[in-house]
C-alpha positions as CSV (number, residue, x, y, z in Angstrom):
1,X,-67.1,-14.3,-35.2
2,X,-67.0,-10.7,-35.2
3,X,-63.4,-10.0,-33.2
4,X,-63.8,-8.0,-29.5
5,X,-61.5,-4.2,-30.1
6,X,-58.8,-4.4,-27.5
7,X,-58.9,-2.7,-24.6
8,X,-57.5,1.4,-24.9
9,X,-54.4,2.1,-22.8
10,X,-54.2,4.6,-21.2
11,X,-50.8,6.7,-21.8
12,X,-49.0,7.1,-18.6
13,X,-49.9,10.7,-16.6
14,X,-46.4,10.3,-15.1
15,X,-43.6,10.7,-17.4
16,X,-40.0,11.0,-16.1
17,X,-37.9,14.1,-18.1
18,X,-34.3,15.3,-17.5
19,X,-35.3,17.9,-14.5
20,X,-37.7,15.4,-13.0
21,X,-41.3,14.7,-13.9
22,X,-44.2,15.5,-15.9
23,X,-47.8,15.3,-14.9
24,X,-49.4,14.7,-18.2
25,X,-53.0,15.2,-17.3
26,X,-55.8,14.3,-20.5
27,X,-58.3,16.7,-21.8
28,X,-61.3,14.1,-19.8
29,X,-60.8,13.0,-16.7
30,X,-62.2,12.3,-13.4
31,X,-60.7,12.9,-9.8
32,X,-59.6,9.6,-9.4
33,X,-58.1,9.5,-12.9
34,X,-54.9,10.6,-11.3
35,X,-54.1,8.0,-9.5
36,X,-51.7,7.8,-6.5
37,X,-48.8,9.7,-7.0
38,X,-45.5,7.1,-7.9
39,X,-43.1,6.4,-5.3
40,X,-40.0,7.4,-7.4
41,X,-41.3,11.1,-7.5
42,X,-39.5,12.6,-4.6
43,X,-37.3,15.4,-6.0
44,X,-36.6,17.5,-8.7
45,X,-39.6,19.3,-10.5
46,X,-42.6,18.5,-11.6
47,X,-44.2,19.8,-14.7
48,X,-47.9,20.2,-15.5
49,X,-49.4,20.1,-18.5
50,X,-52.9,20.1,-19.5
51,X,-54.3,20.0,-23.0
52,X,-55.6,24.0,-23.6
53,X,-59.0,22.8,-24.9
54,X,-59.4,21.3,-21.6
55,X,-62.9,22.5,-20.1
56,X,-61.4,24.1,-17.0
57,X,-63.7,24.6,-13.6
58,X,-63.6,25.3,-10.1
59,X,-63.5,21.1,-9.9
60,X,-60.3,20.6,-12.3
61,X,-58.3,22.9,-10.3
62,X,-59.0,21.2,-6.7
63,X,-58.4,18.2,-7.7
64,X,-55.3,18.6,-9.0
65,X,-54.8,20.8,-5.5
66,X,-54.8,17.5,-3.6
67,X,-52.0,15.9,-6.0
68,X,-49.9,19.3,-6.0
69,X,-50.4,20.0,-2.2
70,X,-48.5,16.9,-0.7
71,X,-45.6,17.1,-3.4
72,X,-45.2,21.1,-2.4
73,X,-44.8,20.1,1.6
74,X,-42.1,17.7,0.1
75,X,-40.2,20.3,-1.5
76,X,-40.8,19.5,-5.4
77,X,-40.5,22.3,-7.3
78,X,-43.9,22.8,-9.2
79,X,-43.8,24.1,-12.4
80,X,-47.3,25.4,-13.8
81,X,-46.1,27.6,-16.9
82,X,-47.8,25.1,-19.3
83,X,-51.0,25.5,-17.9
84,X,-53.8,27.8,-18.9
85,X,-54.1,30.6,-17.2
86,X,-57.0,30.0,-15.5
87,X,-56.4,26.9,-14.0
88,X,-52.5,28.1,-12.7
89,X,-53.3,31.5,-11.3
90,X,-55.9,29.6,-8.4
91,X,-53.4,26.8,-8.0
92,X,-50.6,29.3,-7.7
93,X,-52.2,30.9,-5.1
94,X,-53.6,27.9,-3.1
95,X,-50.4,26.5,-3.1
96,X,-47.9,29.8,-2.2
97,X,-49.0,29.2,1.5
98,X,-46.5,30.4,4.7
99,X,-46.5,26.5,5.2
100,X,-45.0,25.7,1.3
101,X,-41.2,26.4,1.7
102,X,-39.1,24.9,-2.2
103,X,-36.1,25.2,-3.2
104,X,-35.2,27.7,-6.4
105,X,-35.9,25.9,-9.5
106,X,-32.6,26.0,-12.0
107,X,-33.4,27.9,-15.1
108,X,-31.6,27.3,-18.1
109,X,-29.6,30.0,-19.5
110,X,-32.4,31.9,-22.2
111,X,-35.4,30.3,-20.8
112,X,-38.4,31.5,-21.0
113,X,-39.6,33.0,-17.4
114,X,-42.0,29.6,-16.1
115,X,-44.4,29.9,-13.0
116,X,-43.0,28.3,-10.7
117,X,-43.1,28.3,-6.8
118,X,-39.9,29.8,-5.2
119,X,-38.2,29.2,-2.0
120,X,-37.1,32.6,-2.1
121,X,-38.6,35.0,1.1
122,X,-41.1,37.2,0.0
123,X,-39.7,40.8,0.4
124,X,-40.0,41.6,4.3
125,X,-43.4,43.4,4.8
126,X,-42.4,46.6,6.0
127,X,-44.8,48.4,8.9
128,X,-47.0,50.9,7.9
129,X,-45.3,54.2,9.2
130,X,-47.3,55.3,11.7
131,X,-47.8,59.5,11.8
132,X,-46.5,61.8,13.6
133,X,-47.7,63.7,16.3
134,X,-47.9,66.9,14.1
135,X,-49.4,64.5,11.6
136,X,-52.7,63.2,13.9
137,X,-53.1,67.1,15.5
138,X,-53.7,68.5,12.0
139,X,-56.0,65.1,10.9
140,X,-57.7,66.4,14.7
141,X,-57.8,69.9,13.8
142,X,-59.4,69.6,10.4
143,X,-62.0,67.4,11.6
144,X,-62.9,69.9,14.2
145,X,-63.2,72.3,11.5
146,X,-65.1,69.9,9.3
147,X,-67.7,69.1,12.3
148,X,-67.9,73.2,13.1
149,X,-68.6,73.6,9.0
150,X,-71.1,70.8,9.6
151,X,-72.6,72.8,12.5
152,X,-73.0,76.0,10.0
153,X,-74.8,73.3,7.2
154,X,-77.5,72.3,9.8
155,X,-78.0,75.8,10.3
156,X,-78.7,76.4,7.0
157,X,-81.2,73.7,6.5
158,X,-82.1,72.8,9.5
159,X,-84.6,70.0,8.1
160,X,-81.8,67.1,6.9
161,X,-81.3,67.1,10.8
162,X,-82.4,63.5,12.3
163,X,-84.2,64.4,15.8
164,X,-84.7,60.8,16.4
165,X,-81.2,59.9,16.6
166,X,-80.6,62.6,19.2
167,X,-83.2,61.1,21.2
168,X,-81.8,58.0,20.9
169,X,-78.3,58.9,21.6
170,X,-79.4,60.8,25.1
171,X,-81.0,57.6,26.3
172,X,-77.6,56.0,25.9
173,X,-75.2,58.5,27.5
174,X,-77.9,60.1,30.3
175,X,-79.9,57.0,32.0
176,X,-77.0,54.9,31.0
177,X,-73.8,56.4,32.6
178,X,-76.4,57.4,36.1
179,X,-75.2,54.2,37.6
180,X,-71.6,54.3,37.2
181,X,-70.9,57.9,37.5
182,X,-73.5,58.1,40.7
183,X,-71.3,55.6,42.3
184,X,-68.0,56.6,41.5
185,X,-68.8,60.2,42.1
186,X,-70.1,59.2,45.6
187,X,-67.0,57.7,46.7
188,X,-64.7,60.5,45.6
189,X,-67.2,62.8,47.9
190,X,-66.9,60.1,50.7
191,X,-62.9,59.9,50.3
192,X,-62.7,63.5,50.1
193,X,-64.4,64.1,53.2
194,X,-62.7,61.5,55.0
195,X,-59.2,62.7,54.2
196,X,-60.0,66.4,54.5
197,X,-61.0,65.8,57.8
198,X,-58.3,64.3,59.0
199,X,-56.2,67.1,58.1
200,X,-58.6,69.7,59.3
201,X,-59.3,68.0,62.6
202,X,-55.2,68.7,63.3
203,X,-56.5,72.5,63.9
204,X,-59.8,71.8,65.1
205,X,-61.7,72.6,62.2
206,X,-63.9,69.6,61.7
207,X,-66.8,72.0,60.9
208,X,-65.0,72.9,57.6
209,X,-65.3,69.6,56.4
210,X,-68.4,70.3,54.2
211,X,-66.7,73.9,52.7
212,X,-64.0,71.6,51.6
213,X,-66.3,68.9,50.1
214,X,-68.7,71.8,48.9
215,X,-65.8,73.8,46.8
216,X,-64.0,70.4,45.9
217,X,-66.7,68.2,44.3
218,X,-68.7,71.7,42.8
219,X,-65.9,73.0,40.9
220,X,-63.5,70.0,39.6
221,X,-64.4,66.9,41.2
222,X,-67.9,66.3,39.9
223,X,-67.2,67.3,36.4
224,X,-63.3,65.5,36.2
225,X,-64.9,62.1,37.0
226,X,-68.0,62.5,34.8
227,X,-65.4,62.9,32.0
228,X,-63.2,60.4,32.7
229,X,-66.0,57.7,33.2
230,X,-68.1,59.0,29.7
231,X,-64.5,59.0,28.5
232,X,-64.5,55.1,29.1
233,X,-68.2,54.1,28.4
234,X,-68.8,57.0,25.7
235,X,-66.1,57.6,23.9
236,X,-64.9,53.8,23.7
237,X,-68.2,52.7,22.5
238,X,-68.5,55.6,19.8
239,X,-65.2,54.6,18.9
240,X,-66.1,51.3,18.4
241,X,-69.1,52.1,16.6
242,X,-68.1,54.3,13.8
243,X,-65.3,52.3,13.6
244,X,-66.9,49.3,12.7
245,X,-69.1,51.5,10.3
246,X,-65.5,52.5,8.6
247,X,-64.5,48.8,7.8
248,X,-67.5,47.9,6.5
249,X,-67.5,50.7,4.1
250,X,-70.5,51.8,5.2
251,X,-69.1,56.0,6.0
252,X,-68.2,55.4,2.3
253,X,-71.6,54.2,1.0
254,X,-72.7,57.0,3.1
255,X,-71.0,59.7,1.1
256,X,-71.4,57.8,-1.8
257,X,-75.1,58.3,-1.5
258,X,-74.5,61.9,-1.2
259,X,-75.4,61.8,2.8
260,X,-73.0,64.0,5.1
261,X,-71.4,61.5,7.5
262,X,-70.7,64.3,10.1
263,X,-74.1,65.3,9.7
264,X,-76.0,62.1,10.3
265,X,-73.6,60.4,12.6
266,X,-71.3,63.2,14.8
267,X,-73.5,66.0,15.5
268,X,-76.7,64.0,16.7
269,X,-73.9,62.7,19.4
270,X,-72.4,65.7,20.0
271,X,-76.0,67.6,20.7
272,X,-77.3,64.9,22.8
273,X,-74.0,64.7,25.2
274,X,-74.7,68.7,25.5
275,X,-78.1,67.9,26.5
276,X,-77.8,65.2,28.5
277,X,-74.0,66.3,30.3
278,X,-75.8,69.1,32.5
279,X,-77.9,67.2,34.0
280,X,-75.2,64.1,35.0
281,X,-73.1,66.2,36.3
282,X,-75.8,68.7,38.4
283,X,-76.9,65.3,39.9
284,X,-73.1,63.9,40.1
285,X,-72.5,66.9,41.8
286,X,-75.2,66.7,44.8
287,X,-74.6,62.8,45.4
288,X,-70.6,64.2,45.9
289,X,-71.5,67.1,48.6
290,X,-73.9,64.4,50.3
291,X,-71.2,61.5,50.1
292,X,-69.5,63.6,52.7
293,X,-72.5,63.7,55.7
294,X,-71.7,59.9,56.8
295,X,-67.9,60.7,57.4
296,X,-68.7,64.6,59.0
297,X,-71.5,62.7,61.0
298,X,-70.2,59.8,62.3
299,X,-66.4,60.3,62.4
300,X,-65.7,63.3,62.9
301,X,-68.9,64.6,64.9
302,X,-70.4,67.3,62.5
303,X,-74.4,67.2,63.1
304,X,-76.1,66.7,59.9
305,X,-78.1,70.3,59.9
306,X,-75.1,72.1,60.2
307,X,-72.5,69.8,57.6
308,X,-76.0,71.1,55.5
309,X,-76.2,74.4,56.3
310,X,-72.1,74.8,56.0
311,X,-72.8,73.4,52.7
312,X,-75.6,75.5,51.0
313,X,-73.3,78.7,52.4
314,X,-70.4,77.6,50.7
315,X,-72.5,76.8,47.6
316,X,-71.8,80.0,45.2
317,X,-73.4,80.6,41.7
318,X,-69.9,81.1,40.1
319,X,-68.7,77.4,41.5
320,X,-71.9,75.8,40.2
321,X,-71.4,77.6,36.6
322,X,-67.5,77.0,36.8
323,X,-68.4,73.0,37.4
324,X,-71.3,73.0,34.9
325,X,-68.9,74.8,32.3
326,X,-65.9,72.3,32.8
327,X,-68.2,68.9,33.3
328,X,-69.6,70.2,29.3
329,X,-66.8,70.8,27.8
330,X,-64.8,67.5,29.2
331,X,-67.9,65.3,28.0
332,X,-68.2,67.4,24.7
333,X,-64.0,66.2,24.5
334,X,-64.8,62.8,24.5
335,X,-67.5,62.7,22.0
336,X,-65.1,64.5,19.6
337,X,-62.1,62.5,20.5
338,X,-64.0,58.7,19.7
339,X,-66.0,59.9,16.5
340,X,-62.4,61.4,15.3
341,X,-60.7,57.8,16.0
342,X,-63.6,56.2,14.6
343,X,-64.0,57.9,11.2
344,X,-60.2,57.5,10.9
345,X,-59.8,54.0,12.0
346,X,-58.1,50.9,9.6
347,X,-59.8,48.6,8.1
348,X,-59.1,45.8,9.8
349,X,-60.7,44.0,12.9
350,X,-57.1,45.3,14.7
351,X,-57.4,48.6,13.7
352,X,-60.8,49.1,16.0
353,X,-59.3,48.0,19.2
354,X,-56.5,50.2,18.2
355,X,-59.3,53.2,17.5
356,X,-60.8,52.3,20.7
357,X,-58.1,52.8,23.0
358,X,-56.8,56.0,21.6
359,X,-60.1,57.2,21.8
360,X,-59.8,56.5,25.5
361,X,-56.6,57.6,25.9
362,X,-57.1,60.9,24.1
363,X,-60.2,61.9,25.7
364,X,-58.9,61.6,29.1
365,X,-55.4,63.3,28.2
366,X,-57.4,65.9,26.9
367,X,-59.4,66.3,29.9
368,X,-56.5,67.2,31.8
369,X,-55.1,69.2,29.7
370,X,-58.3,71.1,29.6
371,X,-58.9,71.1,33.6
372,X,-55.6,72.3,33.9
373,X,-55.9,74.8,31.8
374,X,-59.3,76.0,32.5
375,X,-58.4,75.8,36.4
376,X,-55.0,78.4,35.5
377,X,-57.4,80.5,33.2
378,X,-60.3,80.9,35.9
379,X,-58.1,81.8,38.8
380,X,-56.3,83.9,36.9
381,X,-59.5,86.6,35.8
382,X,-60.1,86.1,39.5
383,X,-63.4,83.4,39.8
């Protein structure tokens, strides 16, 4: 009778040493090979070790994740110096979570540096330093300069110069923004001829009302609230778009490809806003002067053909062009202020909001600052 071998036994894969344990794992084995983890490892450190002509895989190096995992949230100390370098660097990084917290393994005195996973704090991330205000007006003022260069390359060769996207644009910020400037522009008429006339009816001069609403809502009124809405539809969603364009590299591929970014993407916006602001703001400014015929009618008893008549005789060529001028150059401010925020936005979902609402914010502190200005300038040469 030919004798039957003896069964192999299998060496142990859990081998107590003086600084704790080793996991001794063989050269072929499945995921269950390991077997559940012995009760009488609770501290101290645990060593891997792996033959090195040990196929290594994606596999291997999860599995042994699911053993390592539980014994790191138990504070073991897991050493991984004996593994190949293929299979520690992933676990090293799958296990050095925010959630793993060990204590400092002991290093003998002239040991070789092991890789091991530290209790120590990671070095305090410091905040990047955000720049100073000197620091964003020059990135502002050299990208004004680079759009103005881009300006003088179109007119060079004025063939690389997407039409369409002009179109495209103009639909956007024209039939758009109608609705929401049309209404906000119409109250501001409506509250400007009510609280005009309650000041001029102190004197008796009701039938001033519409020279007051006239001057008003032609010259600043009209073309301050076409800006500040554009500066909150407009510039926030250009913002947001060329933002997005910047995280996903794509500005980058653009340039990579040797296609001008300023030139396919800023001046197609800035060209339809100067087409399109005109016209919003001409009609933004005739919805104002008639928001004021319901209160001069029907509060303060001004008949409708003469609030008219008072209105086309206030109505002078230099308060339309002053109006048109401002409403332009406002709306030109916030194209310019979101395509700067967006071209110079982080990369990070976080930085886009953050583009976003300085786009917002700088467009309408710049429209201010210009009204201001512009109003001081204009009264000063005498218009």
């Amino acid at each position: 009778m030919p004798s039957t071998p003896a069964p192999s036994v299998k060496p142990p894969l859990w081998v107590p040493d003086a600084q704790g344990w080793i996991l001794r794992v063989p050269a072929q084995w499945r995921d269950d090979d390991l077997g559940p983890v012995p009760a009488a490892v609770t501290s101290g450190r645990v060593r891997i070790e792996t033959p090195s002509t040990a196929p290594i895989h994606a596999q291997k190096a999860s599995a042994l994740w699911a053993v390592l995992h539980p014994l790191a949230q138990r504070g073991l100390t897991l050493d991984l110096s004996a593994l190949p370098p293929a299979l520690a660097a992933p676990l090293a990084l799958a296990l050095r979570q925010p959630a793993v917290h060990l204590p400092t393994p002991q290093e003998p005195p002239g040991a070789a540096p092991t890789e091991t996973l530290s209790p120590e704090p990671a070095p305090a991330r410091t905040a990047p330093v955000a720049p100073s205000a000197w620091a964003q007006a020059r990135i502002t003022l050299t990208f004004v300069g680079e759009v103005v260069l881009a300006i003088g390359r179109v007119h060079r060769r004025p063939r690389v110069f997407r039409w369409a996207d002009v179109l495209h644009h103009m639909d956007q910020m024209g039939p758009g923004s109608l609705p929401i400037v049309s209404l906000t522009v119409f109250l501001v008429g409506l509250m400007l001829a009510y609280m005009g006339g309650a000041q001029l009816g102190r004197i008796g001069a009701q039938s001033f009302i519409a020279d007051v609403v006239t001057v008003g809502v032609v010259r600043e009124l009209a073309a301050l609230m076409t800006g500040v809405i554009l500066a909150g539809r407009i510039g926030a969603a250009i913002a947001a778009q060329l933002g997005t364009m910047t995280v996903n590299e794509e500005i980058d591929a653009l340039r990579t490809l040797g296609i001008d970014p300023l030139l396919n993407l800023v001046l197609p916006r800035l060209l339809a806003m100067l087409l399109v602001a005109p016209l919003l703001i001409a009609l933004a400014m005739v919805l104002g002067v008639l928001a004021g015929l319901p209160a001069a009618l029907w509060v303060y008893g001004v008949p409708a053909p003469e609030y008219l008549h008072k209105c086309l005789k206030a109505l002078t060529w230099t308060h339309l062009w002053i109006g048109l001028f401002k409403g332009t150059m406002y709306t030109l401010l916030v194209v310019i202020a979101g395509c700067r925020e967006g071209f110079y936005a982080g990369h990070t979902a976080q930085a886009i909001g953050v583009a976003t609402t300085r786009a917002v914010v700088k467009a309408l502190v710049w429209i201010v600052v210009a009204a201001c200005g512009s109003t001081v300038v204009l009264q000063s040469l005498g218009f």
